[in-house]
C-alpha positions in Angstrom: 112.2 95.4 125.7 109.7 93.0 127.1 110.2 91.8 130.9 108.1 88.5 131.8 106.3 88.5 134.6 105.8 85.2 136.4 102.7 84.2 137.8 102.1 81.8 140.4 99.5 80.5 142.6 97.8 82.1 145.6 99.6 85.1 145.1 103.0 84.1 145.9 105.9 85.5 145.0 109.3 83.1 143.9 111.1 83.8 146.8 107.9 82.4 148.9 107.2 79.6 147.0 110.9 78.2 147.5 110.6 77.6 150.9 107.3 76.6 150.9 108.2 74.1 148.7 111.1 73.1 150.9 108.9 72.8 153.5 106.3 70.7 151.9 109.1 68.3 150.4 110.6 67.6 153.6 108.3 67.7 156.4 106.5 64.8 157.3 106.5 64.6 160.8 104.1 67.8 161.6 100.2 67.9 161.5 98.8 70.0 158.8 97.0 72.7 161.5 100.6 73.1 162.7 101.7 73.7 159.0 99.1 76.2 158.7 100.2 78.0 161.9 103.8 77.8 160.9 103.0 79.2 157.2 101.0 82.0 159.1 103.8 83.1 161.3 106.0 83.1 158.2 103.5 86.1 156.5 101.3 83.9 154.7 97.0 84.5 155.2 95.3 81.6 156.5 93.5 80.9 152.8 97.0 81.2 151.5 97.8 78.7 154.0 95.4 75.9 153.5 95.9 76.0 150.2 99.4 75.1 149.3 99.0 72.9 151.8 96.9 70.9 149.4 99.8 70.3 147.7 101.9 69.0 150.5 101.4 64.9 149.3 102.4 65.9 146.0 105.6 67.2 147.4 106.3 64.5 149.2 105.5 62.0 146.6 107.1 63.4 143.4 110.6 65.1 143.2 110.5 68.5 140.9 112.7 70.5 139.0 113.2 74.0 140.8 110.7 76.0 139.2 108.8 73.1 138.1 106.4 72.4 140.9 102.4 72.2 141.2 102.6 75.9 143.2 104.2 77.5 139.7 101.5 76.7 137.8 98.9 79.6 137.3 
């Protein structure tokens, strides 16, 4: 029996990358240094941070599939 084992970027796990992905869908009203405060309150390091929040246009722009989304890629 083989399990897969999903990788994604930055280290994140699924359950992690779902709401950041919510987040960076719908919120266009806060500053990116307060996303990056936010993300680190909600566990996240400050690399980890800044860099999905290179992604945040993206998310606004385009609409995704759920599992589909720039952070799944590897």
């Amino acid at each position: 029996m083989t399990s897969e084992v999903r990788c994604y970027r930055y280290g994140l796990d699924s359950k992690a990358i779902g709401w950041i992905e919510d987040v960076l869908s719908n919120d266009e009203n806060s500053m990116n240094e307060e996303l990056v405060e936010y993300f680190q309150k909600q566990g996240l390091s400050r690399l980890q941070a800044e860099s999905v929040l290179r992604h945040r246009e993206d998310y606004l722009l385009n609409l995704y599939r759920t599992g589909e989304g720039p952070l799944h890629s590897t």
